[in-house]
C-alpha positions in Angstrom: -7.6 -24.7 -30.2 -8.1 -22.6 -27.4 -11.0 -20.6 -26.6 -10.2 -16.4 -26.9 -12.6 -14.3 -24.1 -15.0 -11.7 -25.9 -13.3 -8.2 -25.4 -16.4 -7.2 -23.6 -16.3 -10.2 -21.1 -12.6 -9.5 -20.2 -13.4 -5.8 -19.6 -16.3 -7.0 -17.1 -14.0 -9.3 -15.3 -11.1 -7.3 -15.1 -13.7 -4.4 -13.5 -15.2 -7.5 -11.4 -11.5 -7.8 -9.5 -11.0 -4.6 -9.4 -13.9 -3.9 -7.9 -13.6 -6.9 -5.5 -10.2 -6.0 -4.4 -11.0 -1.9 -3.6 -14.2 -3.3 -1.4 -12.0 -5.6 0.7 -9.5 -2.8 1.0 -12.3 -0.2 2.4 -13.6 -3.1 4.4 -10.2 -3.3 6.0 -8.9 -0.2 6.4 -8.6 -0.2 10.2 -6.6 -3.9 10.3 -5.1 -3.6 6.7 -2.7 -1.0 5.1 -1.0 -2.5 1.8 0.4 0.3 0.5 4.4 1.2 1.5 4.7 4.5 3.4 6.9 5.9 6.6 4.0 4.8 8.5 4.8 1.3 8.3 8.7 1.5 7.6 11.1 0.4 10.4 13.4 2.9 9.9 10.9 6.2 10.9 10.0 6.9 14.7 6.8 7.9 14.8 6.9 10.1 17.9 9.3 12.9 16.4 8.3 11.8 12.9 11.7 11.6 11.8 13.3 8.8 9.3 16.1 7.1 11.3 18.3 6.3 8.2 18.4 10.2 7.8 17.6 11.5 11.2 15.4 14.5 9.5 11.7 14.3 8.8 11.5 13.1 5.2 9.3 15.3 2.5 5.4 14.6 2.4 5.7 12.6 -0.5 8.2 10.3 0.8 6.1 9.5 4.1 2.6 9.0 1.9 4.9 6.6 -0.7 7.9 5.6 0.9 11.2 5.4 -0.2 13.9 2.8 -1.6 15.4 2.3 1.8 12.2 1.0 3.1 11.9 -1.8 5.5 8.4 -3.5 6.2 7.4 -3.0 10.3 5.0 -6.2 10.0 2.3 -6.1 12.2 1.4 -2.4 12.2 1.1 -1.3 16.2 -1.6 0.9 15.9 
């Protein structure tokens, strides 16, 4: 038989790693972005803000989450 967590103790946890997890984030901010946006897409050039797969400036909402054609820059250069 295996042993079943108390409801309470699983609640705890899960707020235990979620708690660790937004305190490395905030820790991090300045070398660590994890989140998908224009910002750290390939295809957008950051001097005239514009998306190079559309060659327009894409809509607020796309730069803050990103879209489906996005491509991971790596090592963010700023």
């Amino acid at each position: 038989m295996k042993p079943i967590i108390r409801k309470e103790a699983s609640l705890e946890f899960h707020y235990k790693i979620v708690q660790a997890a937004f305190e490395t984030l905030e820790k991090n901010s300045d070398k660590y972005f994890p989140f998908q946006s224009c910002i750290n897409c390939k295809n957008f050039s950051e001097p005239d803000e514009k998306c190079l797969l559309a060659n327009q400036r894409p809509p607020a909402r796309v730069i803050v989450f990103g879209c489906d054609a996005y491509d991971d820059i790596g090592d963010i250069p700023f």
